[in-house]
MOPAC internal coordinates of N, CA, C and O (Angstrom, degrees):
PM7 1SCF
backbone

  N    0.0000 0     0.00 0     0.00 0    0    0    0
  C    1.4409 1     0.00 0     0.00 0    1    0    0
  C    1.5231 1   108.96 1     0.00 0    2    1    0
  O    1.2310 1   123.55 1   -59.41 1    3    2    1
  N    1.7647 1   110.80 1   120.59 1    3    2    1
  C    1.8471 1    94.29 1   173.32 1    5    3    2
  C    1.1290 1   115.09 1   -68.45 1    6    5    3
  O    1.2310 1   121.06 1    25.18 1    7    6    5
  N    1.2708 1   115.58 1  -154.82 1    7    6    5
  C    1.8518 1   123.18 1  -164.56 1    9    7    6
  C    1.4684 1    87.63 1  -118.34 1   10    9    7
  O    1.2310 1   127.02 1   -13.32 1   11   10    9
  N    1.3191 1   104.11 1   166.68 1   11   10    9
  C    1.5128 1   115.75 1   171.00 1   13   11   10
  C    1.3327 1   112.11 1  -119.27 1   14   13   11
  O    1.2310 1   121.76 1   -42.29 1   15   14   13
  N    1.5820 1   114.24 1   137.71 1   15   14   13
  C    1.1728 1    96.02 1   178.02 1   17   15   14
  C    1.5488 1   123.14 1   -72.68 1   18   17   15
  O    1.2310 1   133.24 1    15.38 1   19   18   17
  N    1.7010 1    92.02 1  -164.62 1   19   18   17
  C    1.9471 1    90.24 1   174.61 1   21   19   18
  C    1.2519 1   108.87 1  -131.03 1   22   21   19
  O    1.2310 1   131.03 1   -61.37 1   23   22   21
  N    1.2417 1    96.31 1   118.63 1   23   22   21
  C    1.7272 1   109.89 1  -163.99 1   25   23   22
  C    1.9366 1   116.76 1  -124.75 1   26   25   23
  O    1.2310 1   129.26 1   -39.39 1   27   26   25
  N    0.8595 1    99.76 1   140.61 1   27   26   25
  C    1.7230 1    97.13 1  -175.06 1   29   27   26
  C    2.0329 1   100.74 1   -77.71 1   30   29   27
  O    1.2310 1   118.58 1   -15.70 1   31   30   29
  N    1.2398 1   120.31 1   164.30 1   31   30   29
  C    1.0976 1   135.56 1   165.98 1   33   31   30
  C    1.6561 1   112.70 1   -39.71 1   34   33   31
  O    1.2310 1   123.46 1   125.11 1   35   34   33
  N    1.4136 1   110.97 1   -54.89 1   35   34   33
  C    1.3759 1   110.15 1   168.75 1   37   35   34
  C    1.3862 1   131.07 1   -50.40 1   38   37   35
  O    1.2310 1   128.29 1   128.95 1   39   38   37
  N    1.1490 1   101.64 1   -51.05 1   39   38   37
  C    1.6283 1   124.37 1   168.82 1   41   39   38
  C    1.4962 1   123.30 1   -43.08 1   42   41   39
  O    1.2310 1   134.14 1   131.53 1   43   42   41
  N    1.7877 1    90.26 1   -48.47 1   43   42   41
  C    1.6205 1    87.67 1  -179.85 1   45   43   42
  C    2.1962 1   101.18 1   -75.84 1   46   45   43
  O    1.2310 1   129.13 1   142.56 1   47   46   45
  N    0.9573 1   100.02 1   -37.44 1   47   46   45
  C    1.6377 1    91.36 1  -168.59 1   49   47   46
  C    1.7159 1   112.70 1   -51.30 1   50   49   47
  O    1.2310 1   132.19 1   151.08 1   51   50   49
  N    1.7927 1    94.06 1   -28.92 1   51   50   49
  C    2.0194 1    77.30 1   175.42 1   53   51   50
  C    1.2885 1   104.36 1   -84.62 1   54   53   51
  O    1.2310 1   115.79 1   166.09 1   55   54   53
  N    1.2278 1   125.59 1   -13.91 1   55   54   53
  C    1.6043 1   107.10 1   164.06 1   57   55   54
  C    1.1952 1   126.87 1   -64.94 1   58   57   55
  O    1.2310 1   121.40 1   145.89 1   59   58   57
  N    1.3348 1   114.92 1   -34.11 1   59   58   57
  C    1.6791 1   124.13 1  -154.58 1   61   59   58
  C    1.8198 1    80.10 1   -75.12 1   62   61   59
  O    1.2310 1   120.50 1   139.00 1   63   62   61
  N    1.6014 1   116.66 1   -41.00 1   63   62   61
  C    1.3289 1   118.28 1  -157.82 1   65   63   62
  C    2.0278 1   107.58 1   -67.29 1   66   65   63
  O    1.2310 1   135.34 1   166.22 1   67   66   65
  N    0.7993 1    87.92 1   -13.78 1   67   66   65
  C    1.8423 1   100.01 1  -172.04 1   69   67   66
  C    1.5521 1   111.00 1   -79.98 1   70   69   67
  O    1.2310 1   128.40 1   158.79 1   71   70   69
  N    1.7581 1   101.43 1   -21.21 1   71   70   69
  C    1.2477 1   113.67 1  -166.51 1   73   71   70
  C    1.8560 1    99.87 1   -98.37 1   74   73   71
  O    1.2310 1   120.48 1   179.55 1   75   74   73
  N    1.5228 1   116.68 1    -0.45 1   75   74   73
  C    1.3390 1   111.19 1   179.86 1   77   75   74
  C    1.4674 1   110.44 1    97.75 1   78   77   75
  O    1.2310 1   120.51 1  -162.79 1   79   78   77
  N    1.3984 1   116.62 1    17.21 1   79   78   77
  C    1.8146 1   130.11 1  -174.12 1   81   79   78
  C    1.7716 1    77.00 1  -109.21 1   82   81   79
  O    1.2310 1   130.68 1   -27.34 1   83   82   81
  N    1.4777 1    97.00 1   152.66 1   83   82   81
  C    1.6326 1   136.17 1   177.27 1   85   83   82
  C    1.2540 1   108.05 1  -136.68 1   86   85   83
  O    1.2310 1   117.23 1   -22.37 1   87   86   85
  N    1.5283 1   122.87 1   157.63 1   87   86   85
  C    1.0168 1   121.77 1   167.20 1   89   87   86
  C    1.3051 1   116.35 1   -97.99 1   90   89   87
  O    1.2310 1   113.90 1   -47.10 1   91   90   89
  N    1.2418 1   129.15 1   132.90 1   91   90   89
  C    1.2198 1   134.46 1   177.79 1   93   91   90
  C    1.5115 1   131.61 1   -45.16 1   94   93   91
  O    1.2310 1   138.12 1   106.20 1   95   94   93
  N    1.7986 1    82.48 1   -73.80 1   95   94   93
  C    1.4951 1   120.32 1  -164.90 1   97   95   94
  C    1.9040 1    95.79 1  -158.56 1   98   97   95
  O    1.2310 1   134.88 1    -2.17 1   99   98   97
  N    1.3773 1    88.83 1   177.83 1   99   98   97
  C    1.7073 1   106.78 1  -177.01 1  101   99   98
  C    1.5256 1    88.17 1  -133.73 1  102  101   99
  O    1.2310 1   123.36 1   -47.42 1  103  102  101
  N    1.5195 1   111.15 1   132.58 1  103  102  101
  C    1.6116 1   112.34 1   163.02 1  105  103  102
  C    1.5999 1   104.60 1  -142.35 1  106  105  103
  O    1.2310 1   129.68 1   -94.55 1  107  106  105
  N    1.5003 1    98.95 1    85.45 1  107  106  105
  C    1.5002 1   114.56 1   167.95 1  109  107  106
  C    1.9895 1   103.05 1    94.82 1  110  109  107
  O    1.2310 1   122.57 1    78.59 1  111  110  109
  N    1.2196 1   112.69 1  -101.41 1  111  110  109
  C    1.2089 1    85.34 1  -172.79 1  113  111  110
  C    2.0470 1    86.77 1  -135.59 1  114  113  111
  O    1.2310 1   123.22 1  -141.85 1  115  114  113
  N    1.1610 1   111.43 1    38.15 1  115  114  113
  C    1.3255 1   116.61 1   160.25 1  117  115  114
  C    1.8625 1   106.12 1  -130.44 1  118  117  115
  O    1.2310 1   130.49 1   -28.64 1  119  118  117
  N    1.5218 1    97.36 1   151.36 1  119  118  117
  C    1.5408 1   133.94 1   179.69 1  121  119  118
  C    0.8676 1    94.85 1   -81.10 1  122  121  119
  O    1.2310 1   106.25 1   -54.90 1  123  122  121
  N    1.3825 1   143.14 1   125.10 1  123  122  121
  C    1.6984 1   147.25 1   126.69 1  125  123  122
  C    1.1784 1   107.92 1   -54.93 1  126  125  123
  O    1.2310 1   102.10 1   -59.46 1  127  126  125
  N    1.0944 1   150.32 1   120.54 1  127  126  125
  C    1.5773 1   156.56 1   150.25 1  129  127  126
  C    1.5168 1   116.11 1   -81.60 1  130  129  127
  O    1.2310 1   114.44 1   -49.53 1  131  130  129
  N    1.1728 1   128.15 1   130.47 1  131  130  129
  C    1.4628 1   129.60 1   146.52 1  133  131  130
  C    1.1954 1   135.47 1  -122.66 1  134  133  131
  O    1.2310 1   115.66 1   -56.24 1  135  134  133
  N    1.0841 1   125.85 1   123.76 1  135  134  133
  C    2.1813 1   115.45 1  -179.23 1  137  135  134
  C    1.8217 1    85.91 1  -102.20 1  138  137  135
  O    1.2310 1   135.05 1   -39.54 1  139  138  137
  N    1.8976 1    88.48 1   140.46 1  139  138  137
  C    1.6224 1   100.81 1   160.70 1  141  139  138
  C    1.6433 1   114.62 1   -47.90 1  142  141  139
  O    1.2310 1   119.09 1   -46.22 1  143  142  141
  N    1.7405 1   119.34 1   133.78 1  143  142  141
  C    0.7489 1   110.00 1   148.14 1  145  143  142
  C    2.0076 1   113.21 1    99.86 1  146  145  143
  O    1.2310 1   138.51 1   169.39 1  147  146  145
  N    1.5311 1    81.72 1   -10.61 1  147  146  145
  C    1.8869 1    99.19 1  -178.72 1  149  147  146
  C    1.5739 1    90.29 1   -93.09 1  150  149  147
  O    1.2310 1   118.49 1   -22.29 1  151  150  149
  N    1.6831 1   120.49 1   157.71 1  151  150  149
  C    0.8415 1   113.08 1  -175.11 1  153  151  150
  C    1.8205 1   109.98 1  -108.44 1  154  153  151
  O    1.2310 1   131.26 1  -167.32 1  155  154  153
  N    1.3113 1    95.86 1    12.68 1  155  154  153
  C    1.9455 1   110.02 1  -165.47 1  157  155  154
  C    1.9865 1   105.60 1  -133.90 1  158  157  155
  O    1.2310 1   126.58 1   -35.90 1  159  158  157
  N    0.7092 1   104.94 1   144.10 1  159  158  157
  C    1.8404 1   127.41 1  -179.76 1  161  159  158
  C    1.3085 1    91.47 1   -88.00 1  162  161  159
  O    1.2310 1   123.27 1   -29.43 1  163  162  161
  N    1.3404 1   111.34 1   150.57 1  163  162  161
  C    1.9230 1   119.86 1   149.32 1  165  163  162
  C    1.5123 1    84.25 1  -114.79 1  166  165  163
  O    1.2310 1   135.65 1   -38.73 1  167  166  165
  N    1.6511 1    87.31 1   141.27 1  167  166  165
  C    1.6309 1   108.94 1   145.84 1  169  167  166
  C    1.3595 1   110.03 1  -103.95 1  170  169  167
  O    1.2310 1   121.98 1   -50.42 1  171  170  169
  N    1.5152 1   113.81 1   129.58 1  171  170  169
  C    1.6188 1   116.47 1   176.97 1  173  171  170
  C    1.1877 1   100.71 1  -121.01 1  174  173  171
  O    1.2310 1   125.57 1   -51.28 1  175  174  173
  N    1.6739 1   106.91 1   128.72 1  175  174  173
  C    1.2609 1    92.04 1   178.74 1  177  175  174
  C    1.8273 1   110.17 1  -110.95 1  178  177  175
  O    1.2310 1   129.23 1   -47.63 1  179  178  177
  N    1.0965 1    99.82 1   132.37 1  179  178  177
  C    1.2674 1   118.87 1  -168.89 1  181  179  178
  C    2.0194 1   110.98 1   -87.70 1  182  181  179
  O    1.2310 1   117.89 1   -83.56 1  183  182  181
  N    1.3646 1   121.63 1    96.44 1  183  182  181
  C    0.9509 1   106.93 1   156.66 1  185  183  182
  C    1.7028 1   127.44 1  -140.04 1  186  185  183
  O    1.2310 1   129.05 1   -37.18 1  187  186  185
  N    1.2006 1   100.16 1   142.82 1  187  186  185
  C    2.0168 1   117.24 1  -172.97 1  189  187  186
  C    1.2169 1   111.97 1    -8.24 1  190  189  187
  O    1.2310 1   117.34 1   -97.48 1  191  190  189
  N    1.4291 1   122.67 1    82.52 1  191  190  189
  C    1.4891 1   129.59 1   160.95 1  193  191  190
  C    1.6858 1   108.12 1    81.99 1  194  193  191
  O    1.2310 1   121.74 1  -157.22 1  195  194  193
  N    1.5581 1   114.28 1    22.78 1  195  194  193
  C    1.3741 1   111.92 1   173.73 1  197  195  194
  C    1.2819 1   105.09 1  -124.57 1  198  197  195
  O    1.2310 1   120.68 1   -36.72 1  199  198  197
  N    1.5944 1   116.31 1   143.28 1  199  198  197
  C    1.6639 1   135.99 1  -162.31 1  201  199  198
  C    1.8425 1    94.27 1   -82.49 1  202  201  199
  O    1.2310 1   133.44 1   -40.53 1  203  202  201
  N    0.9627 1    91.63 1   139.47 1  203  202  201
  C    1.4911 1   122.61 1   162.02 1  205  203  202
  C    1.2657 1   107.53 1   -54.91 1  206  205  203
  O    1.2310 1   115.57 1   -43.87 1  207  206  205
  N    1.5079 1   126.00 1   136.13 1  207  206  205
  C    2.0809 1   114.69 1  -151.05 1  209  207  206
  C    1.9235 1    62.34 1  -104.18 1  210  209  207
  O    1.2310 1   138.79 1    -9.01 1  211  210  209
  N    1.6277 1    81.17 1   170.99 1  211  210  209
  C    1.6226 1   114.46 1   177.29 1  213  211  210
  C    1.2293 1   117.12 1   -65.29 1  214  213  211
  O    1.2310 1   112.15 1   135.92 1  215  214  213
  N    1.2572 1   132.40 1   -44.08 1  215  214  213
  C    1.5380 1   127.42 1   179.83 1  217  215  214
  C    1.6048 1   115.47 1   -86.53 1  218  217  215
  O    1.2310 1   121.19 1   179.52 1  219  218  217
  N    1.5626 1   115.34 1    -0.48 1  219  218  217
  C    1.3205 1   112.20 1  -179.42 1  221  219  218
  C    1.7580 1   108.22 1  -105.88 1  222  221  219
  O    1.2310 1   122.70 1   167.85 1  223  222  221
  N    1.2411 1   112.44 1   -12.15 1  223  222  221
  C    1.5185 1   131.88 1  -164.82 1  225  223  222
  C    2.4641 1    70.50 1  -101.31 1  226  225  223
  O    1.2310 1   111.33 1    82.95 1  227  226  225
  N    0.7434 1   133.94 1   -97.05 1  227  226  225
  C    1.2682 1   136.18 1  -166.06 1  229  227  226
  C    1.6801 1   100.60 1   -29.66 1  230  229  227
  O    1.2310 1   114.90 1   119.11 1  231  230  229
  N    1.2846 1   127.28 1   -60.89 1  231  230  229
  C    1.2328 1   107.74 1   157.18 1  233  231  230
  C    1.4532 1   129.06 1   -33.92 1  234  233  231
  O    1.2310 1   124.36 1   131.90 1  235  234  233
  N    0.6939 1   109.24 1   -48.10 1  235  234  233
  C    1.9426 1   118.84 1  -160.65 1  237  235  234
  C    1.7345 1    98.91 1   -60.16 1  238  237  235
  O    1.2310 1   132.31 1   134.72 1  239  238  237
  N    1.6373 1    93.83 1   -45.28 1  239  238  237
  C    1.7555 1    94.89 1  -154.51 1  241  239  238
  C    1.6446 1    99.00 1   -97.91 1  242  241  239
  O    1.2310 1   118.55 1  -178.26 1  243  242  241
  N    1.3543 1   120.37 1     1.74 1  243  242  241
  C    1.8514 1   116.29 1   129.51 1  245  243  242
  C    0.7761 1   133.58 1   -83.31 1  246  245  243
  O    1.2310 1   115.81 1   162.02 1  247  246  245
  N    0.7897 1   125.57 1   -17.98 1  247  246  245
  C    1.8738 1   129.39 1   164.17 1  249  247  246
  C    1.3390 1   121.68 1   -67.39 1  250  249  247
  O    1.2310 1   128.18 1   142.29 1  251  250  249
  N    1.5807 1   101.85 1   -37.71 1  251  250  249
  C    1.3973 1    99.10 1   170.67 1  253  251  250
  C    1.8136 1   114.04 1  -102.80 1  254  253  251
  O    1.2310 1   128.58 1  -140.74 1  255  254  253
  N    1.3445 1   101.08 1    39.26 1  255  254  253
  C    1.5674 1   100.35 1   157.89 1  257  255  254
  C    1.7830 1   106.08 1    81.82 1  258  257  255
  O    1.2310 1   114.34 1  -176.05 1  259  258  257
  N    1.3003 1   128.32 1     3.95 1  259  258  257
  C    1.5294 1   102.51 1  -147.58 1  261  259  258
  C    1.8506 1    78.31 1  -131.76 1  262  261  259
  O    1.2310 1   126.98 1     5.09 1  263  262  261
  N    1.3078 1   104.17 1  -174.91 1  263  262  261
  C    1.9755 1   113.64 1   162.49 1  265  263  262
  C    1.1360 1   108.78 1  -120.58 1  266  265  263
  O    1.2310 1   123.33 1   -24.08 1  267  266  265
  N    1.6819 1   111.22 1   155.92 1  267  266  265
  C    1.4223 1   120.69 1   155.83 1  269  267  266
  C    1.4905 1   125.30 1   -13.53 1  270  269  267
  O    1.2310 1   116.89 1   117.00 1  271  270  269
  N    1.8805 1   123.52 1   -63.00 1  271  270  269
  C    0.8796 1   112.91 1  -167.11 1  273  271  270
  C    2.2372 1   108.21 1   -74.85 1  274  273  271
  O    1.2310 1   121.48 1   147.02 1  275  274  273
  N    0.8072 1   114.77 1   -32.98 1  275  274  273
  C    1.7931 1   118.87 1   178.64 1  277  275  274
  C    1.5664 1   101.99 1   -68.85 1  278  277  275
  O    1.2310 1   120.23 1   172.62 1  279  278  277
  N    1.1942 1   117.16 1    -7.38 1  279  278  277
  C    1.6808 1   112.54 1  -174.52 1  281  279  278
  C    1.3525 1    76.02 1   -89.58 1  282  281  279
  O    1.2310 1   107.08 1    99.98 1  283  282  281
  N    1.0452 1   141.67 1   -80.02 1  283  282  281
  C    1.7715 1   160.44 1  -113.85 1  285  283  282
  C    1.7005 1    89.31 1   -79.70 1  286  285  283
  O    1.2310 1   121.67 1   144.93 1  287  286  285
  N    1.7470 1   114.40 1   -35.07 1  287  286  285
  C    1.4919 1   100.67 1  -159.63 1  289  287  286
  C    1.8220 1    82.05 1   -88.77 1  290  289  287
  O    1.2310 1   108.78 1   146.01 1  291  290  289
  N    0.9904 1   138.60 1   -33.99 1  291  290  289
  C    1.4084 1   129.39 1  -177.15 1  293  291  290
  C    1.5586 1   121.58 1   -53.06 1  294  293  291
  O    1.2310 1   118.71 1   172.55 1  295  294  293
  N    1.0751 1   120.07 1    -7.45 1  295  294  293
  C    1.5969 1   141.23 1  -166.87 1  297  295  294
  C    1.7192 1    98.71 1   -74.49 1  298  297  295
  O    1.2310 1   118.18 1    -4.13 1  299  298  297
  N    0.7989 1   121.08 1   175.87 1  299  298  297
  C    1.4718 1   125.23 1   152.42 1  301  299  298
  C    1.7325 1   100.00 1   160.83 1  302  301  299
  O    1.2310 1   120.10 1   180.00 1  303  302  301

């Protein structure tokens, strides 16, 4: 199994965004995301300088179709 990185809420949204995800809407202190044509939403939850925990960042980046290692190269 690779590692995941550790990424803040922000972080993941310009990734998710590189991958063809938008943000919808904001409901409270999570991002709704949608890409045309996907059949699933991410909720990211975005909060002030705190990392995205490991099993919710591993959710996210199956849901949106992709793996650990293509999330990790989308980062920068």
């Amino acid at each position: 199994m690779s590692s995941l990185p550790v990424v803040t809420g922000e972080q993941a949204i310009k990734a998710f965004s590189r991958l063809g995800f938008s943000v919808a809407r904001v409901a409270g202190s999570h991002h709704i995301m949608k890409k045309q044509g996907h059949r699933y939403v991410l909720s990211v939850p975005v909060h002030s300088g705190r990392t995205v925990k490991a099993g919710t960042l591993r959710a996210l980046i199956r849901t949106a179709g992709t793996t650990p290692e293509e999330f990790a190269e989308l980062l920068d």
